[in-house]
Every structure is written in C-alpha cells, then in structure tokens.
C-alpha positions, 0 to 999 in steps of 0.5 A, a space after each residue: 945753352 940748350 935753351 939758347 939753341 932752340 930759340 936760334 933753330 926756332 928763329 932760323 925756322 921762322 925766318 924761312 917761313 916767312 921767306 917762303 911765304 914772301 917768295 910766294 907772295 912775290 910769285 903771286 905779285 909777279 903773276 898779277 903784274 904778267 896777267 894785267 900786262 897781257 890784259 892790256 897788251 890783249 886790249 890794244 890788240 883788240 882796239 888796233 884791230 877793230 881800227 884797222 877793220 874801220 879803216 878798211 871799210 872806209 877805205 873800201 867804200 872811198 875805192 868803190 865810190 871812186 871806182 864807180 866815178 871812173 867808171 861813169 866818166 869812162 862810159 860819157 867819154 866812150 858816149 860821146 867818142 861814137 857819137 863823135 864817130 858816127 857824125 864825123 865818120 865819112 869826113 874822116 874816111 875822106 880825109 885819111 883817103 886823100 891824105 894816103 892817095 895824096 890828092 
C-alpha cells in the first residue's frame, strides 16, 4: 500500500512538471507568436510610411510643376494686359470721358 502511495505521489509530482514545463512552453509560444505579430505590424508601418513619404514627394513635385505653370500664364496674361493698356490707353480714356460727360 505504501508502495502503492509513493507511486500516486511520484505520478502526481510528475504530472505538474510536465504541466509546468507545458505552461512554460506555451508562454515561450505565446511570446513568439506576440514578437512576430509586432515584427509584422512594425513592417507595414514602416512600408505604409516610406509610401506616404513617396506620395508626398510626388505629389509635392505635381503642385510645385502646376504652381509654376500658374505662375507663367499669370505672368503672359499680365504681359499682354499692359501691352494691351499702353496701346489702347488713350482710346480708352477717351471713350470713358465721353461716355460720363455724355458727348
């Protein structure tokens, strides 16, 4: 009987090694699996960020490309808006006098 009790205690005892060793291993697994998540997580952020930076680039290039196209209309339309002052100038002064004075 004795005998019979030593062997429950020593199957008792082992069952909670082996429990523990299997609670530890599914900690260690557990971290793994939490450790790859991040890598992962990590790299689309890294990805995501090095996209939007190219993004940003490009779409900085399109404004300032746009921005200077702007610019040069404006200034061939301010061009031809004093050249078209100075040539019709006096006509112009002319008609607004009589058109007010109403001759």
């Amino acid at each position: 009987m004795q005998d019979m009790i030593r062997r429950i205690i020593e199957a008792d005892s082992e069952a909670k090694a082996i429990e523990e060793s299997n609670k530890i291993a599914s900690e260690k697994e557990k971290q793994k699996i939490e450790n790859k998540a991040a890598a992962i997580y990590w790299k689309y952020m890294d990805d995501a960020k090095a996209e939007i930076e190219k993004n940003n680039n490009y779409l900085e290039k399109q404004t300032s490309r746009k921005l200077a196209e702007a610019s040069a209309k404006h200034e061939s339309v301010l061009i031809k808006l004093k050249s078209d002052y100075e040539q019709n100038r006096d006509r112009w002064v002319d008609e607004i006098f009589s058109r007010v004075v109403g001759s």
